[in-house]
Every structure is written in C-alpha cells, then in structure tokens.
N, C-alpha and C positions, 0 to 999 in steps of 0.2 A: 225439438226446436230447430234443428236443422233440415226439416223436412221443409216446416214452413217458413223458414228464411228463405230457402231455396225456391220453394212456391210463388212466395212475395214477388224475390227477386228477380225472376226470370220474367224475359219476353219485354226486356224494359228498353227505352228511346237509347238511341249511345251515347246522350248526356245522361244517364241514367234520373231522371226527374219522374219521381213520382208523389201520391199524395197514400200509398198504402197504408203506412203506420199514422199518418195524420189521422185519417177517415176511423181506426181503430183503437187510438189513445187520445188524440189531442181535443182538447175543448176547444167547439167554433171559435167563439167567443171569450176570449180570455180579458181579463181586465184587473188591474192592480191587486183590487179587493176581491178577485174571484177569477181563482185559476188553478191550474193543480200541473205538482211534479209528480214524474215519473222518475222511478228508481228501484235498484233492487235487479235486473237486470229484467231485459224484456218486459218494462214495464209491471213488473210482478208486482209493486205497488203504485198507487197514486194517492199523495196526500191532497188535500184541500189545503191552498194558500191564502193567508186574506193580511197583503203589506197593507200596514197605517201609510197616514200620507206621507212622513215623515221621512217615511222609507222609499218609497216611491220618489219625494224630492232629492233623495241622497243619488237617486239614479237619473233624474234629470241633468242634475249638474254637473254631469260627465259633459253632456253636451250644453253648456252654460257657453262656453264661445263657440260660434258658428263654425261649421267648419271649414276650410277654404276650397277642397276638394274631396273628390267622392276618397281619396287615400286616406285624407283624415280623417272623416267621417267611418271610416273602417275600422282607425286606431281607436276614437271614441266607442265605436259598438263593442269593441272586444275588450273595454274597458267595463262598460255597464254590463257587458254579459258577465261578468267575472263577479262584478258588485254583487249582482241577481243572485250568481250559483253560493253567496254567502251570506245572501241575507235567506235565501230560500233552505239553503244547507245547514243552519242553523237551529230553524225548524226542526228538519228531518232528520237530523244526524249525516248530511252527505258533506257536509264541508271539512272531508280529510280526505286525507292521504288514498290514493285508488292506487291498492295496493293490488289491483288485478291488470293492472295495464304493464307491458313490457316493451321497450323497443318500436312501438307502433301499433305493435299487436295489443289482445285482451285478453287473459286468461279466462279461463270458469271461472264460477263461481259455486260449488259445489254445495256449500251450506248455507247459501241463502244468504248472503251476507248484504242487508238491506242498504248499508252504504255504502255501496259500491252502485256503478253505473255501467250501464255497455253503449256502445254505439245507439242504439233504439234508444234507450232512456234521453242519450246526449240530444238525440238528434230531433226529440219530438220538445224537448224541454229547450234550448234554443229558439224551435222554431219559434216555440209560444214566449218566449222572453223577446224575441225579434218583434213580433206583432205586436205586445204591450207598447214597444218603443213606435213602430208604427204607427198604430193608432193613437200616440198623443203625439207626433206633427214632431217627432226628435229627429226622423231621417230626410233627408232632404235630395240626395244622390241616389238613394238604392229603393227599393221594394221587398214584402219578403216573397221571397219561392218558394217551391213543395220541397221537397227530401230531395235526395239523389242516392240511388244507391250502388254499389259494383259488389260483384263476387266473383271468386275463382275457385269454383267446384272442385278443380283437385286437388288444390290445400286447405276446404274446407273454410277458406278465410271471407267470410262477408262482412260488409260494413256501408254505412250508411253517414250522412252528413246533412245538416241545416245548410240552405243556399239564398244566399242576397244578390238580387238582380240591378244591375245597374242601371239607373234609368237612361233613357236615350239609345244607347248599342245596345243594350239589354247581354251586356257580359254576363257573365255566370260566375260567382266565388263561393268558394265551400268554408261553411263556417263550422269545424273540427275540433269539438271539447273534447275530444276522444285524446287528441293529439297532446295536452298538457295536462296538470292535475289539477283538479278540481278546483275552481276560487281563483286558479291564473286563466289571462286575456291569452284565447283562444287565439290562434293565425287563422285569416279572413285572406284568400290565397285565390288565384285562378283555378277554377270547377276544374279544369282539364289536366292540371299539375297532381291536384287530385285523384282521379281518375287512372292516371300515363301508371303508378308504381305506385309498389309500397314497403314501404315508409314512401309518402312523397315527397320531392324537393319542393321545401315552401320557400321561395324568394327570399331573400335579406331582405329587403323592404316590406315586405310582409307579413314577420318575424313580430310577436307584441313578446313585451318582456312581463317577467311575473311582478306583481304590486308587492312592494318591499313595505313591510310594518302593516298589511292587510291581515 
C-alpha cells in the first residue's frame, strides 16, 4: 500500500491537484439514486447507494436560503457533507466513531475494520457528495476540483483531500473529512493552509462545529 501511495503521489503540481484515485474509484457520474461509497480503507469496499427523494430533499435544505457569500456557502457544504456521511453511514455501517484517526494522523487498520475510513475513502467520497450538490444547481460560488494530495516520505505519512474551487479567483480549499469524525461538518479551509503542516492550522472562521442532536 505504501509502494503505491507513493507511486500515486509523486511527481505531483505544488498544489498537489490530481484526478488519481478519482480515475480508479470514483463514479463519473454520480447521482442521488446512483452512486457508491467507499470505505474500509483504500477503498477496500464500495457499496451501491440509491437515497429516496426524501433524503436527497433533507440535503437540499441545507441550502434552502441562499447564501450570501462564497463563506457561507462553505458553512452550508459542510453541513450537507455531514448530512450525506449519515444518511450514507447508515447504510454501510460508517456512521460511527473513526476510532483510527489520532491527532491528525490515521492509524492502520489491520483487521479490515470495514467502518472505518482513510484519507482515499474520505477524499473520493466527498468529492462525489460535492458533485451530487453540483449537479442540482445547490453551489453557486464554488466548483468542484480533483483531489489534492501531499506526502512526506520520511515519516511515511501521505494524505489526500476533496477540493472546491472558488469561482472567479479560482482559490483553492481543501475539504478534510479526515480532520473530524464521521457525521460532523468537515473545515472547508485554504488548500495551502493544507498543504504548509500537519495538523494544519484551519482559520477560526473556517472552523464548522459538530451537529448537536444529529
């Protein structure tokens, strides 16, 4: 696994933007009724999802008032990401406790422990919840991007992240399920804050709090 993380990894732009693990896990084409998670780590599994509408309108209504700028519209995405990783978690068994993440970091997973998630799982599974929102007209500020990835070969530590591009400057933010536990609103942060260290400093304002009574 480490051979071809590092594989992946390497020779990448210095925003680290790529479409690797897209092109090898993700569905082109994802849509409500027809899409699939990953999970287990490294994609070890992919279920088949298919939300009623029902469920799909519980995730509209994050963005039920408009947003007033591309910040809010940040806070609403990492609200419906959070909805998705529970109604999708639900399904699968992922909507608990990732009892492999530490500090920043991710532990093994040694026995296979199907719900659980790693960075690749997080990062191809966002993207595709990002594009559902996409593609029914919820975003209005941003786009979605490819992956982004960084490693540090001599601590062995790779990791990977979903990216929303800001329309207009075409900013760069990294959207980091890795960084909270499963079911809470991911921090949606500048790609390069990302990037700079790790753990990275994610802005006070940038900060989404866990859903209390979810």
């Amino acid at each position: 696994m480490l051979a071809s993380l590092a594989a992946l990894g390497g020779c990448l732009p210095q925003n680290g933007l790529n479409d690797n693990y897209l092109r090898l896990y993700a569905q082109p084409d994802p849509r409500p009724e027809n899409f699939y998670q990953c999970h287990g780590f490294h994609c070890a599994r992919q279920d088949h999802i298919e939300l009623a509408a029902a469920e799909w309108k519980s995730v509209r209504a994050v963005f039920s008032r408009p947003a007033a700028d591309a910040r809010e519209e940040r806070r609403q995405v990492a609200q419906a990401l959070a909805q998705l990783q529970q109604l999708v978690g639900q399904r699968t068994g992922t909507a608990v406790h990732q009892w492999t993440r530490h500090g920043g970091l991710i532990d093994g997973n040694p026995a296979g422990d199907l719900t659980q998630l790693d960075c690749i799982d997080e990062s191809v599974n966002s993207w595709t919840y990002l594009t559902l929102m996409a593609r029914d007209g919820l975003l209005k500020f941003h786009r979605v991007g490819p992956l982004s990835a960084a490693n540090n070969l001599l601590v062995f530590h790779f990791r990977n992240t979903a990216v929303l591009v800001a329309n207009g400057d075409g900013a760069l933010f990294a959207v980091d399920a890795t960084l909270v536990d499963e079911t809470e609103p991911p921090p949606i942060f500048p790609l390069a804050a990302w990037l700079a260290q790790w753990p990275p400093v994610v802005p006070a304002a940038d900060r989404n709090e866990p859903r209390h009574g979810a």
